[in-house]
mmCIF file as gemmi writes it, N, C-alpha and C atoms, coordinates in Angstrom:
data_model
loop_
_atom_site.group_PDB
_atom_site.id
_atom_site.type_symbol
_atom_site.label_atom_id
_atom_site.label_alt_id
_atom_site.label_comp_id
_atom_site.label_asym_id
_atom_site.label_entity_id
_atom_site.label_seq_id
_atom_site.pdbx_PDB_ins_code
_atom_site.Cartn_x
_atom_site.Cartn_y
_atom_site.Cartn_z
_atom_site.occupancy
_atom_site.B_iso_or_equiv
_atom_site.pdbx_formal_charge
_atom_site.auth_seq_id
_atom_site.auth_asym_id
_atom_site.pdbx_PDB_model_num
ATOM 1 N N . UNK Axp A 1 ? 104.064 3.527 -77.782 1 0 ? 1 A 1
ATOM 2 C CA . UNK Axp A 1 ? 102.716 3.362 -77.28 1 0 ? 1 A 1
ATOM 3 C C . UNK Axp A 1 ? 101.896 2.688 -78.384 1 0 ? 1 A 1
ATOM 4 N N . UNK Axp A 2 ? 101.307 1.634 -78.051 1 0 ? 2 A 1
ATOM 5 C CA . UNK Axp A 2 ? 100.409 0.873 -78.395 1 0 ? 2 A 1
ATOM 6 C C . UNK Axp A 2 ? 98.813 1.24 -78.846 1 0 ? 2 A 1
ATOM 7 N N . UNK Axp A 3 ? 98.297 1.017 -79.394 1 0 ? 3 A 1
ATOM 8 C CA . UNK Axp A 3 ? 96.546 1.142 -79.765 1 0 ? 3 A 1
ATOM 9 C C . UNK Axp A 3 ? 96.154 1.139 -78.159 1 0 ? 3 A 1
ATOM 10 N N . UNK Axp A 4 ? 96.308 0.086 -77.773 1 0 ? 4 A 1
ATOM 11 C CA . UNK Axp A 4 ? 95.563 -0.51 -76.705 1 0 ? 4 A 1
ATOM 12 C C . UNK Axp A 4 ? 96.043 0.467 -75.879 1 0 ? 4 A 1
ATOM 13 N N . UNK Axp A 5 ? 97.248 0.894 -75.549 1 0 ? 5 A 1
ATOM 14 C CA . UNK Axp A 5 ? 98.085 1.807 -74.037 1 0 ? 5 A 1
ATOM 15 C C . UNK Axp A 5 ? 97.494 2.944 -74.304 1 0 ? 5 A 1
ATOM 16 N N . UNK Axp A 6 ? 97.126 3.743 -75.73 1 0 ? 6 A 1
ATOM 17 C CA . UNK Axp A 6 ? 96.512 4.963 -76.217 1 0 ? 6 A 1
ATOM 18 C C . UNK Axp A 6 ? 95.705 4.978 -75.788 1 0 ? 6 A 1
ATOM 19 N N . UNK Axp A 7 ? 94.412 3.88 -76.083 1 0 ? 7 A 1
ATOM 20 C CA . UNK Axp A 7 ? 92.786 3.816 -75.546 1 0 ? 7 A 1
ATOM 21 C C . UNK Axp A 7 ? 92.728 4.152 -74.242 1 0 ? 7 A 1
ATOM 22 N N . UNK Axp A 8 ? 93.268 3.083 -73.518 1 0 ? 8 A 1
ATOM 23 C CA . UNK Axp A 8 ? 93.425 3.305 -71.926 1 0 ? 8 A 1
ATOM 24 C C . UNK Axp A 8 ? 93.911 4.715 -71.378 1 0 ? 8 A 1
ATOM 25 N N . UNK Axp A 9 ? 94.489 4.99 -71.675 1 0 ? 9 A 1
ATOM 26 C CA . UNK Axp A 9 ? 95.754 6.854 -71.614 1 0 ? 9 A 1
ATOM 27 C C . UNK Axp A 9 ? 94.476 7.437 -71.692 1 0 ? 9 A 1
ATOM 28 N N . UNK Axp A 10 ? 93.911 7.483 -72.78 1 0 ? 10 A 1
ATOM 29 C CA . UNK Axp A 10 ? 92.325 8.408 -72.965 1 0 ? 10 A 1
ATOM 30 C C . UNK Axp A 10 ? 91.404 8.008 -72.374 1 0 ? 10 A 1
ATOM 31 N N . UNK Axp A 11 ? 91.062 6.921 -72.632 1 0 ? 11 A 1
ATOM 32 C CA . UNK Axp A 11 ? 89.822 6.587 -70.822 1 0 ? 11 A 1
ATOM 33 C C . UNK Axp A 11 ? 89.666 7.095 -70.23 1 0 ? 11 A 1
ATOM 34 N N . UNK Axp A 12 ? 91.447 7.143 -69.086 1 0 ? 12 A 1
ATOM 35 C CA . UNK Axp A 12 ? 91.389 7.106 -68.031 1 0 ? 12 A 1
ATOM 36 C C . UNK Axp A 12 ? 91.749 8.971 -68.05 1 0 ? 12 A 1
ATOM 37 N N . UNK Axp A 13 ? 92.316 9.112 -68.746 1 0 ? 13 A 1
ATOM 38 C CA . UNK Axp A 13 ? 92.534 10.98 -68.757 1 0 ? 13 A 1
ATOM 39 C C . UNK Axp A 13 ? 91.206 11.973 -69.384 1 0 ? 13 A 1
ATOM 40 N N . UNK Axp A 14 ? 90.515 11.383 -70.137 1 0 ? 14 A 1
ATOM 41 C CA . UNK Axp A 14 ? 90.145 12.29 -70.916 1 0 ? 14 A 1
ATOM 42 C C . UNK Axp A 14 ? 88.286 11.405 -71.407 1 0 ? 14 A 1
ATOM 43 N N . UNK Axp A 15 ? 87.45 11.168 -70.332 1 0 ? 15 A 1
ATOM 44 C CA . UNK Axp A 15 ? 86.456 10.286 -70.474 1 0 ? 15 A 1
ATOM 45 C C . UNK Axp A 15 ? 85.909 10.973 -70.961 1 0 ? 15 A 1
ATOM 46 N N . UNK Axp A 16 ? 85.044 10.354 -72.039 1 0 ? 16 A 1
ATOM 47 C CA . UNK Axp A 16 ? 83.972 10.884 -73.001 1 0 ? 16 A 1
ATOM 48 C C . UNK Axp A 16 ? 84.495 10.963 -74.46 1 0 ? 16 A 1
ATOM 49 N N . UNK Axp A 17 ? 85.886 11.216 -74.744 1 0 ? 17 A 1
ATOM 50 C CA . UNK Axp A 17 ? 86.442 11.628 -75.853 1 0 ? 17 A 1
ATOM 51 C C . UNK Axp A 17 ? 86.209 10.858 -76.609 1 0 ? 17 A 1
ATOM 52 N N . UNK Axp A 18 ? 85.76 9.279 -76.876 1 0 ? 18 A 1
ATOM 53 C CA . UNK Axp A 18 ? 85.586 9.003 -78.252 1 0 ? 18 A 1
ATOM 54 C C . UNK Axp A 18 ? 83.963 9.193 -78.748 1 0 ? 18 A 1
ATOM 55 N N . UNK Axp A 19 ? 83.015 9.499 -77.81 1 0 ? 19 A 1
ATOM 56 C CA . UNK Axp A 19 ? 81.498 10.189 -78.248 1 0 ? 19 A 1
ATOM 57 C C . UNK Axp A 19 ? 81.828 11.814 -78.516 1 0 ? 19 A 1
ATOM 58 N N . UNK Axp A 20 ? 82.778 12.397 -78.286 1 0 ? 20 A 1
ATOM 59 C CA . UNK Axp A 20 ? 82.681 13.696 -78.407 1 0 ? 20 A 1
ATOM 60 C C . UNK Axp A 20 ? 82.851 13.219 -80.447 1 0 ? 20 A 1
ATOM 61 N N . UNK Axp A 21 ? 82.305 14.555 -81.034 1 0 ? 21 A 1
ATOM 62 C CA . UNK Axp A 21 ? 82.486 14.996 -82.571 1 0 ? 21 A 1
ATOM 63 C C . UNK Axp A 21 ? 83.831 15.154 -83.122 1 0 ? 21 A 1
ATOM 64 N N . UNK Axp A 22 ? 84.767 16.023 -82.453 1 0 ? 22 A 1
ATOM 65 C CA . UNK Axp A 22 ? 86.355 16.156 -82.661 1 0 ? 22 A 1
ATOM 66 C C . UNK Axp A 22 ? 86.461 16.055 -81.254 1 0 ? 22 A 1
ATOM 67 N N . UNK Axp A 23 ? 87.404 14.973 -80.986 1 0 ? 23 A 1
ATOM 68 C CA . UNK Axp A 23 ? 87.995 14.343 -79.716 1 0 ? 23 A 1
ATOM 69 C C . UNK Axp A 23 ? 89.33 15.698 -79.57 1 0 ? 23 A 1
ATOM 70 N N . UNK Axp A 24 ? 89.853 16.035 -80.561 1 0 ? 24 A 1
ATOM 71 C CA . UNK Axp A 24 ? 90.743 17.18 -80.398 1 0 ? 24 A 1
ATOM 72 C C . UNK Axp A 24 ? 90.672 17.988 -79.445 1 0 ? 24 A 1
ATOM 73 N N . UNK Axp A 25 ? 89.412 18.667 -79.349 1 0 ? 25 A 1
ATOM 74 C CA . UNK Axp A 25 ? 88.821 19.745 -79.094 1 0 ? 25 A 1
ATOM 75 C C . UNK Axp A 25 ? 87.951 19.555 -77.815 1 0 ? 25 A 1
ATOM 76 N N . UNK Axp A 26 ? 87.617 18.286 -77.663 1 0 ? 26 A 1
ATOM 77 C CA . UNK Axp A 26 ? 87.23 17.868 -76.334 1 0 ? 26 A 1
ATOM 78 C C . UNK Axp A 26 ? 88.383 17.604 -75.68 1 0 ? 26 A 1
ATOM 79 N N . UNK Axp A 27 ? 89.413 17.539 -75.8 1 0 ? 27 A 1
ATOM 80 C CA . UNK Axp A 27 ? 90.971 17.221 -75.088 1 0 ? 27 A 1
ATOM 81 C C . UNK Axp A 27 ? 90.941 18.579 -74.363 1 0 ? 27 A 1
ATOM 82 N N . UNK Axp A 28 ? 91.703 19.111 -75.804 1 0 ? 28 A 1
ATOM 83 C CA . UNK Axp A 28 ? 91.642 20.44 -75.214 1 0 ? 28 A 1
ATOM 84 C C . UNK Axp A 28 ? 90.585 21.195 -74.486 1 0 ? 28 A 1
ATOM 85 N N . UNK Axp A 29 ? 89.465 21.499 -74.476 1 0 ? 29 A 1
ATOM 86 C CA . UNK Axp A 29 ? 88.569 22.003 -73.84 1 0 ? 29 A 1
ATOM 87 C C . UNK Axp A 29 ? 88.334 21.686 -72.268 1 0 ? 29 A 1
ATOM 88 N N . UNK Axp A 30 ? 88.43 20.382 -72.208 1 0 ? 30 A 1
ATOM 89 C CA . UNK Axp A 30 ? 88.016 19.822 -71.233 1 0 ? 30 A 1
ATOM 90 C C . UNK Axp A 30 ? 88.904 18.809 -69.918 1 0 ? 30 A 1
ATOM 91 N N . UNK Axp A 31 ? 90.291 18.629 -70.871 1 0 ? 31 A 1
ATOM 92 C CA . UNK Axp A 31 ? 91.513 17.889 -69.912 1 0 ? 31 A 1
ATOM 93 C C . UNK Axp A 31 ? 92.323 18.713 -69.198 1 0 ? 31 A 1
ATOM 94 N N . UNK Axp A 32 ? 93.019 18.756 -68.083 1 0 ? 32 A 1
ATOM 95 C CA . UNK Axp A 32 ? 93.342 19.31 -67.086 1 0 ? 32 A 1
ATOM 96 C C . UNK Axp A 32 ? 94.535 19.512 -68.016 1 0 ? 32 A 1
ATOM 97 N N . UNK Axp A 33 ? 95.358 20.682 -67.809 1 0 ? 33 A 1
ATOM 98 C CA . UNK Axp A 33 ? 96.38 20.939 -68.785 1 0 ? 33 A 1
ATOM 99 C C . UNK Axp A 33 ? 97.793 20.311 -68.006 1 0 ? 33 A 1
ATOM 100 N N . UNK Axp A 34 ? 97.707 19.82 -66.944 1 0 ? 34 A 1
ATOM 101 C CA . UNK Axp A 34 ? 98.953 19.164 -67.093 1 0 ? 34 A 1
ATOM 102 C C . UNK Axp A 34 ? 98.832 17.789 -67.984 1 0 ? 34 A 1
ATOM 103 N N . UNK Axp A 35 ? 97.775 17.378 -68.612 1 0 ? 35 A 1
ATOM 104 C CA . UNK Axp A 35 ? 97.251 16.104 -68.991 1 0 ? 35 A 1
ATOM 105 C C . UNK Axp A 35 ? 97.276 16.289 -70.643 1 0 ? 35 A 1
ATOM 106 N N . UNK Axp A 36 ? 97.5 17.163 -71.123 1 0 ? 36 A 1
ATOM 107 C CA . UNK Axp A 36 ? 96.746 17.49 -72.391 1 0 ? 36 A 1
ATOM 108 C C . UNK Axp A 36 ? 98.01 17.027 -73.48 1 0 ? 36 A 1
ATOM 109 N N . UNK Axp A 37 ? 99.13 16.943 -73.198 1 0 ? 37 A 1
ATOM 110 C CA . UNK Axp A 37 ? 99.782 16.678 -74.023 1 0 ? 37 A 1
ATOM 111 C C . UNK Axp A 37 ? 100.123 15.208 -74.46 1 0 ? 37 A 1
ATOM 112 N N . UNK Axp A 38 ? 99.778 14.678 -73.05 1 0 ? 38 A 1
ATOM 113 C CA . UNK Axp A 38 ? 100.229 13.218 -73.123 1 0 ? 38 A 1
ATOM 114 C C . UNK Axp A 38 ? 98.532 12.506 -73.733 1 0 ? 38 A 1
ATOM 115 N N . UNK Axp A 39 ? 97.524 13.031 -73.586 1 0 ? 39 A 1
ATOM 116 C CA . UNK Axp A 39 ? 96.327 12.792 -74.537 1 0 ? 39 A 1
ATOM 117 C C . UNK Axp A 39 ? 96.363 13.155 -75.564 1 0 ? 39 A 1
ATOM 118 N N . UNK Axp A 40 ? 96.669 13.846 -76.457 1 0 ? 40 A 1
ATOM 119 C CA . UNK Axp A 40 ? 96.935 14.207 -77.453 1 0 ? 40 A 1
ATOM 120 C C . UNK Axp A 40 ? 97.95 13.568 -78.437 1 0 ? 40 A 1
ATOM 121 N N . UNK Axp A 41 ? 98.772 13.19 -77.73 1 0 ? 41 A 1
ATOM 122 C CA . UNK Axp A 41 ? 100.19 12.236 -78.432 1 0 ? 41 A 1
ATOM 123 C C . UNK Axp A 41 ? 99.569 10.704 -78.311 1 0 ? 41 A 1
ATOM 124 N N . UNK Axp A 42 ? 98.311 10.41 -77.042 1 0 ? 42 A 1
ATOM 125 C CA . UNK Axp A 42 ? 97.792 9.108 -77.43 1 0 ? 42 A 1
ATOM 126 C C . UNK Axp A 42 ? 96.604 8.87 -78.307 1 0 ? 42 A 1
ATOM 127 N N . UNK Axp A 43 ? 96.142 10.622 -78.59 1 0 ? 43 A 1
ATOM 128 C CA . UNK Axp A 43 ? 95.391 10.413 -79.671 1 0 ? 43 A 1
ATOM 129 C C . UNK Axp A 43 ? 95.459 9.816 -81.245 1 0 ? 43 A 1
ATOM 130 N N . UNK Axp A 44 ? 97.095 11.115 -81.294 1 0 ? 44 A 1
ATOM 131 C CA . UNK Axp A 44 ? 97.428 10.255 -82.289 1 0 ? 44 A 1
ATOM 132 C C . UNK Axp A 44 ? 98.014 9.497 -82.647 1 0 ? 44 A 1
ATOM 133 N N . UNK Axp A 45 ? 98.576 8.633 -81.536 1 0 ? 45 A 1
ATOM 134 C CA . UNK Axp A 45 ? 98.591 7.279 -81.721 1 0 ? 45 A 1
ATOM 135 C C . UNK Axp A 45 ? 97.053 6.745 -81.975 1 0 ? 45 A 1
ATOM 136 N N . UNK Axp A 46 ? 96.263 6.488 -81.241 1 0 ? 46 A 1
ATOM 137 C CA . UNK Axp A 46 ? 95.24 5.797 -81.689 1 0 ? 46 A 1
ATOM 138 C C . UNK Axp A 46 ? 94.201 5.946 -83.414 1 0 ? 46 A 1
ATOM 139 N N . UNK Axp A 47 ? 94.529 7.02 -83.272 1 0 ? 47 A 1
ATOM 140 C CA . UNK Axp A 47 ? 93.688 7.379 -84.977 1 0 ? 47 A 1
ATOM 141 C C . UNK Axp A 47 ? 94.861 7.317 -86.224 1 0 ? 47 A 1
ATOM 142 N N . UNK Axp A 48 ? 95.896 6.976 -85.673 1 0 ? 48 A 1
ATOM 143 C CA . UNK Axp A 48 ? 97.024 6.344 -86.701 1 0 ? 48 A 1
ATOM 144 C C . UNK Axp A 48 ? 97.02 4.914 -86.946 1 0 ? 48 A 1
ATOM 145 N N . UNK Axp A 49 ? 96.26 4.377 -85.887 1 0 ? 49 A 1
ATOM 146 C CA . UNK Axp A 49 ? 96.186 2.672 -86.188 1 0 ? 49 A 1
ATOM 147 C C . UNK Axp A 49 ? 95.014 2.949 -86.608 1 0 ? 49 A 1
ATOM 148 N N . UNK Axp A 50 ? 94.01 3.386 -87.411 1 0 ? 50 A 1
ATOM 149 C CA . UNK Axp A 50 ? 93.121 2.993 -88.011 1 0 ? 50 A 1
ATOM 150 C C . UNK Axp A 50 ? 93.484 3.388 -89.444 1 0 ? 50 A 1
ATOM 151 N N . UNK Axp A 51 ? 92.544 3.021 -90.402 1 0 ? 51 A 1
ATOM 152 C CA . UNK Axp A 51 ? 92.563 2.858 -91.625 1 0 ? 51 A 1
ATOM 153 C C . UNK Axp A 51 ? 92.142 4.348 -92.271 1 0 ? 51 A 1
ATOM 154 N N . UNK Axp A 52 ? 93.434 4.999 -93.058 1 0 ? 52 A 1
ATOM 155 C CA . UNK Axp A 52 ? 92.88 6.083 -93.491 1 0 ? 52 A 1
ATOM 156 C C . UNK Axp A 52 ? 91.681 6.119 -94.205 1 0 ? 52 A 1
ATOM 157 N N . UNK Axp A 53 ? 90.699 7.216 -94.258 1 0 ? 53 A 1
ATOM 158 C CA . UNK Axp A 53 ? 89.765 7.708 -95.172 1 0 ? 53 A 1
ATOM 159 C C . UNK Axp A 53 ? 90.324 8.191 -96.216 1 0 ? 53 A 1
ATOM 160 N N . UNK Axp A 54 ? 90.246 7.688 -97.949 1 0 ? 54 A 1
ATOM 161 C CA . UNK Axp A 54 ? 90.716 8.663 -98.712 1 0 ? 54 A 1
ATOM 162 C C . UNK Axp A 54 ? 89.335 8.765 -99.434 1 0 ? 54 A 1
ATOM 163 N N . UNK Axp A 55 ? 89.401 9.919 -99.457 1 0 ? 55 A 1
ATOM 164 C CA . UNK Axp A 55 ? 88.116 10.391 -100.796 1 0 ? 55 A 1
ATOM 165 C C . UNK Axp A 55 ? 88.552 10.708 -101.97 1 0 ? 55 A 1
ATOM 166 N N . UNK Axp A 56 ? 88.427 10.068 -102.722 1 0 ? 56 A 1
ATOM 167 C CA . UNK Axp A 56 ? 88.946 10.621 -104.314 1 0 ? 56 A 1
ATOM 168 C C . UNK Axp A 56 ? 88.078 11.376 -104.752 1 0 ? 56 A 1
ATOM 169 N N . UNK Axp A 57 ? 88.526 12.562 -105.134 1 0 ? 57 A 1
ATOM 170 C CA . UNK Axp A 57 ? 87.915 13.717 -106.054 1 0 ? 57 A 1
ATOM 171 C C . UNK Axp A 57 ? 87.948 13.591 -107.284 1 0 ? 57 A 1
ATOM 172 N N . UNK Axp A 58 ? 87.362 13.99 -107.975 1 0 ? 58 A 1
ATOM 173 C CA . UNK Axp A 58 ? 87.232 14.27 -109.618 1 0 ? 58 A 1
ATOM 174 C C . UNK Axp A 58 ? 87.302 15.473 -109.735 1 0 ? 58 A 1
ATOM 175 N N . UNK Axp A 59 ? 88.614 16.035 -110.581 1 0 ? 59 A 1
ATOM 176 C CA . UNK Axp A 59 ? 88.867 16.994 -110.949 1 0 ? 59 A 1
ATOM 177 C C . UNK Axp A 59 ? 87.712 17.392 -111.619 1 0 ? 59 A 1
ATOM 178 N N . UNK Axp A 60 ? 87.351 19.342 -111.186 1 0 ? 60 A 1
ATOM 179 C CA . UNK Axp A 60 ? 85.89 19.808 -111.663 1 0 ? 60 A 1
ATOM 180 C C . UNK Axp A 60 ? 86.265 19.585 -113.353 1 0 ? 60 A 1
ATOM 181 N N . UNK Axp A 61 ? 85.395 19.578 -114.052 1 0 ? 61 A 1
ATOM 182 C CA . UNK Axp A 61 ? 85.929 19.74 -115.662 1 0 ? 61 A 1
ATOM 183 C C . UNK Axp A 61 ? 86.219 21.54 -115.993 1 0 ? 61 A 1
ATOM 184 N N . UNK Axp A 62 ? 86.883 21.66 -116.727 1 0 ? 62 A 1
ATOM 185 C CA . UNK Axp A 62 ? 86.875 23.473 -117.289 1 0 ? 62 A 1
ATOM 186 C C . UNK Axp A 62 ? 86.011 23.7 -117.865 1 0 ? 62 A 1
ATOM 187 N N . UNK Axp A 63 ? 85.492 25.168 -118.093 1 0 ? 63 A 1
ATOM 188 C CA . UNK Axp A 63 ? 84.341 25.705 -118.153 1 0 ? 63 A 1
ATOM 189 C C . UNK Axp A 63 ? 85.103 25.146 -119.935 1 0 ? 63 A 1
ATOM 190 N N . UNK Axp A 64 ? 83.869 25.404 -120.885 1 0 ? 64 A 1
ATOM 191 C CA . UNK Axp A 64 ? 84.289 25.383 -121.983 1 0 ? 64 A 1
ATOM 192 C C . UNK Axp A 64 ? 84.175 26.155 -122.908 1 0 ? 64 A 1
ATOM 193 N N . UNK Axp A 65 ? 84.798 26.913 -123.933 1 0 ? 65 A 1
ATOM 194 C CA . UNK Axp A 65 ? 84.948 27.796 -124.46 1 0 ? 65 A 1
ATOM 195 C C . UNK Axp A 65 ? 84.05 27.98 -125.648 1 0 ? 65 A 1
ATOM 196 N N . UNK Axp A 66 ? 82.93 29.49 -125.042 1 0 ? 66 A 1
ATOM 197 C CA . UNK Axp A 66 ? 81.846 29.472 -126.347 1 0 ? 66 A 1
ATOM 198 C C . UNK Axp A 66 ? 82.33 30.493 -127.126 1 0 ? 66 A 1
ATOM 199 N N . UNK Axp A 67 ? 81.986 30.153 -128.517 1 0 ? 67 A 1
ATOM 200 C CA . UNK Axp A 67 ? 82.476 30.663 -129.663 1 0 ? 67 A 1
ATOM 201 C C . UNK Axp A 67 ? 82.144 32.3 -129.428 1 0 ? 67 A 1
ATOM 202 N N . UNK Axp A 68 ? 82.544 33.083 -129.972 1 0 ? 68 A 1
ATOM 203 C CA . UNK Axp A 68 ? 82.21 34.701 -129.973 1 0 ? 68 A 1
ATOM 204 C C . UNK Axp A 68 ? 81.376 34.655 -131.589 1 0 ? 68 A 1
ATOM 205 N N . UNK Axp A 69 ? 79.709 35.21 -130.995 1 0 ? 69 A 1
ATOM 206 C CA . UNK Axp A 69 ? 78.995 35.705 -132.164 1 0 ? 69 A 1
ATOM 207 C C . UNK Axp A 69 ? 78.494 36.621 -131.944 1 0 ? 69 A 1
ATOM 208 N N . UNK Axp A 70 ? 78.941 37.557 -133.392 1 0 ? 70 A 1
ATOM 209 C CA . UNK Axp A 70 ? 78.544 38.797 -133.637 1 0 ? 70 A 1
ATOM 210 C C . UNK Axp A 70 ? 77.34 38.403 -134.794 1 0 ? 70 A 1
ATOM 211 N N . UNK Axp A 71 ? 76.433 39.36 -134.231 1 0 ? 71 A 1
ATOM 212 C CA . UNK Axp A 71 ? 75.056 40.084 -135.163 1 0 ? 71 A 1
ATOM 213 C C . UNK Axp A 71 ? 75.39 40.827 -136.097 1 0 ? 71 A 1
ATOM 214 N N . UNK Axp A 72 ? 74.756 41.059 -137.043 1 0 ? 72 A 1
ATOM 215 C CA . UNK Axp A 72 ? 75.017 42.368 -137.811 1 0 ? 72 A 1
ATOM 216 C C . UNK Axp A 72 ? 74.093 43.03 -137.525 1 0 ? 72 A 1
ATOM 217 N N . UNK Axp A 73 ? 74.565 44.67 -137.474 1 0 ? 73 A 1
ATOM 218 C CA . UNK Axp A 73 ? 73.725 45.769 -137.206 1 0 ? 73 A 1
ATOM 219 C C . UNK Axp A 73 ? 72.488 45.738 -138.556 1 0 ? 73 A 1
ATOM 220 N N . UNK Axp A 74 ? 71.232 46.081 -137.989 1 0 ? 74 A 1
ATOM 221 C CA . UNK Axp A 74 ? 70.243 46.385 -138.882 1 0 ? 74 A 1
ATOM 222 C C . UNK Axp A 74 ? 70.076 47.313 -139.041 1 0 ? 74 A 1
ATOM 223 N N . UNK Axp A 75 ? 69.927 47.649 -140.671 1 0 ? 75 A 1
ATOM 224 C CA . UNK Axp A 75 ? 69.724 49.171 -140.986 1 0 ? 75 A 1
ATOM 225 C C . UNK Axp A 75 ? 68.898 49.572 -140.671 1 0 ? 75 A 1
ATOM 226 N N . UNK Axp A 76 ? 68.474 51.145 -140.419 1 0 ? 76 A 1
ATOM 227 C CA . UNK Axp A 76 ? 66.842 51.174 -140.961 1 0 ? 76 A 1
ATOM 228 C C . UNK Axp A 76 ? 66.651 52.2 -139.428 1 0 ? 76 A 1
């Protein structure tokens, strides 16, 4: 299955799903369950032909290690 055969598969099964927030969850919620599997397998076909998102993180830095100071007791 194709980009294009995916789009259409979801159109025509599962209208609304690319305005829904998670199309997942509008599948499921809302597609007739004999339908849900074959939308789902054209989902991900279709969000596999697009271009992943990667976010690169920056490792947090480590806390850094403060020295141990002792006072001296005052007499008195």
């Amino acid at each position: 299955m194709d980009k294009s055969k995916a789009k259409a598969t979801l159109d025509e099964l599962a209208p609304g799903w690319a305005e829904a927030a998670n199309p997942r969850v509008f599948i499921k919620s809302s597609v007739d369950p004999k339908h849900r599997m074959s939308c789902h397998a054209a989902l991900t076909t279709h969000e596999a032909a697009k271009p992943a998102k990667l976010a690169e993180t920056k490792p947090k830095p480590k806390a850094k290690a403060k020295p141990k100071t002792t006072t001296p007791k005052k007499e008195g």
